[in-house]
C-alpha positions in Angstrom: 0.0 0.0 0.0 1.3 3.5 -1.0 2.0 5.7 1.8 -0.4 8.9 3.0 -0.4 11.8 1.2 -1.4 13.4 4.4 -0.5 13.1 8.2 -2.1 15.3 10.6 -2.3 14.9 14.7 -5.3 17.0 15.6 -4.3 17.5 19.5 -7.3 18.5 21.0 -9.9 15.9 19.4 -6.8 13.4 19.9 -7.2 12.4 16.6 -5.0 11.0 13.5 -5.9 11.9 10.2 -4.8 10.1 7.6 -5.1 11.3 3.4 -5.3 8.5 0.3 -5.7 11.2 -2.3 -9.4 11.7 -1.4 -9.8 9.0 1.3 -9.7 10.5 4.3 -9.4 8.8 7.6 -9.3 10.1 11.0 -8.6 7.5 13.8 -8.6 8.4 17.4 -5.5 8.3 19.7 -7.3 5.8 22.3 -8.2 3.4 19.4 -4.2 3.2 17.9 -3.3 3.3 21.4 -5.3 0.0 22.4 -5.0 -1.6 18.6 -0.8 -0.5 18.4 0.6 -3.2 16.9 3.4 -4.2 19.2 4.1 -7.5 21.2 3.1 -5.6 24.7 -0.2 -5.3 23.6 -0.9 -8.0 20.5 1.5 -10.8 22.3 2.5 -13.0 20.2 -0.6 -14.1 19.0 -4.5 -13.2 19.7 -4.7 -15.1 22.6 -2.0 -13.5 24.0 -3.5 -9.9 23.1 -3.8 -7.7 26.4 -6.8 -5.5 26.7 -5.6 -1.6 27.2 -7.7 0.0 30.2 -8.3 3.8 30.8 -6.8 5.3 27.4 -9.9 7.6 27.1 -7.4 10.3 27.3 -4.6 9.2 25.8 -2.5 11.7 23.3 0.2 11.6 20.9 3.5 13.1 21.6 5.2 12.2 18.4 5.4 10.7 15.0 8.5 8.9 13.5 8.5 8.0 9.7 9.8 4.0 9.7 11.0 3.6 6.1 8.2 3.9 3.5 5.5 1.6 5.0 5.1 2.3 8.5 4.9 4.9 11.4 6.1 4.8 14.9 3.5 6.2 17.3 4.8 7.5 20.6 1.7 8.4 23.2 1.7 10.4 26.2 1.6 7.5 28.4 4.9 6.4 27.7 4.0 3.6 25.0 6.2 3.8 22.2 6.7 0.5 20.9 4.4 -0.1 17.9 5.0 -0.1 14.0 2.1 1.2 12.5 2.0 -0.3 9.3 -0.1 1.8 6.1 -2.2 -1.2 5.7 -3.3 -1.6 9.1 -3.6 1.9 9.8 -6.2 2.4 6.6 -7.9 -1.0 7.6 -8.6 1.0 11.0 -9.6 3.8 9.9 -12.2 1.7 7.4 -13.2 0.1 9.4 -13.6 2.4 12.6 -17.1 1.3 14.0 -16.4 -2.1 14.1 -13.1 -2.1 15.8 -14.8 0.5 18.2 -17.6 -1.9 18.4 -15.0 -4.6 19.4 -13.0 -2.7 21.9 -15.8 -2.0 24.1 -17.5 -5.4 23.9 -14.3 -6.4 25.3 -14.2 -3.9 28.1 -17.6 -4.7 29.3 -16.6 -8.8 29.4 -13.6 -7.7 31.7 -15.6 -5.2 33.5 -13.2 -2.2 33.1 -13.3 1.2 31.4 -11.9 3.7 29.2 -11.3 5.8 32.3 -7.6 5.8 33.8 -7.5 4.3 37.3 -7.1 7.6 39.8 -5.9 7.1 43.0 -8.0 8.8 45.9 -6.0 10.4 48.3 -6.6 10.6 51.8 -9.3 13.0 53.0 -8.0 15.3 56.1 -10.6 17.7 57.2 -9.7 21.1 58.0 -10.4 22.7 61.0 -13.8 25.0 61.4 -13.4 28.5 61.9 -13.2 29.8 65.4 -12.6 25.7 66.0 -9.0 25.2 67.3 
């Protein structure tokens, strides 16, 4: 498959958009994130594939050409390790609903979410005035 003509990172929708002369595809950051193709998250085959938890949010920081066929995606959560191949990247952007469709079919049977785990602090009420 012939490379983009286009490459844009929109930051605030967190979005990738990808040009094929007049295909146009624009593939959110949490998708690539939880579809990158790497071993950490596709194993080594698709029983080994990990499910990704709590990207709602996650962003791009940068992307790095890799030869003619590919682009290395590095996200704001620190994951860096996925070549994201033409092909694959126009077969998700095709075919957005269904891998969308997928993804959170697949949270629901593990019973987790798209949000990121927050840690809750310690509560520590403060004194009321005139109180000491």
């Amino acid at each position: 498959m012939q490379s983009p003509t286009e490459i844009t990172y929109h930051k605030i929708a967190h979005t990738l958009e990808l040009a094929w002369g007049e295909t146009r595809l624009n593939i959110p950051s949490e998708l690539l994130r939880v579809y990158s193709p790497s071993a950490e998250v596709r194993g080594h085959s698709s029983e080994e594939r990990k499910l990704q938890t709590g990207k709602k949010h996650v962003g791009i920081k940068s992307i790095e050409p890799v030869g003619n066929y590919a682009i290395r995606i590095v996200f704001d959560d620190g994951h860096d390790t996925g070549i994201f191949a033409w092909e694959f990247l126009h077969d998700l952007g095709s075919d957005l609903d269904r891998y969308w469709q997928d993804y959170l079919a697949d949270l629901k049977t593990a019973n987790a979410s798209r949000l990121p785990a927050v840690a809750v602090g310690q509560w520590q009420p403060t004194s009321s005035p005139g109180e000491k």
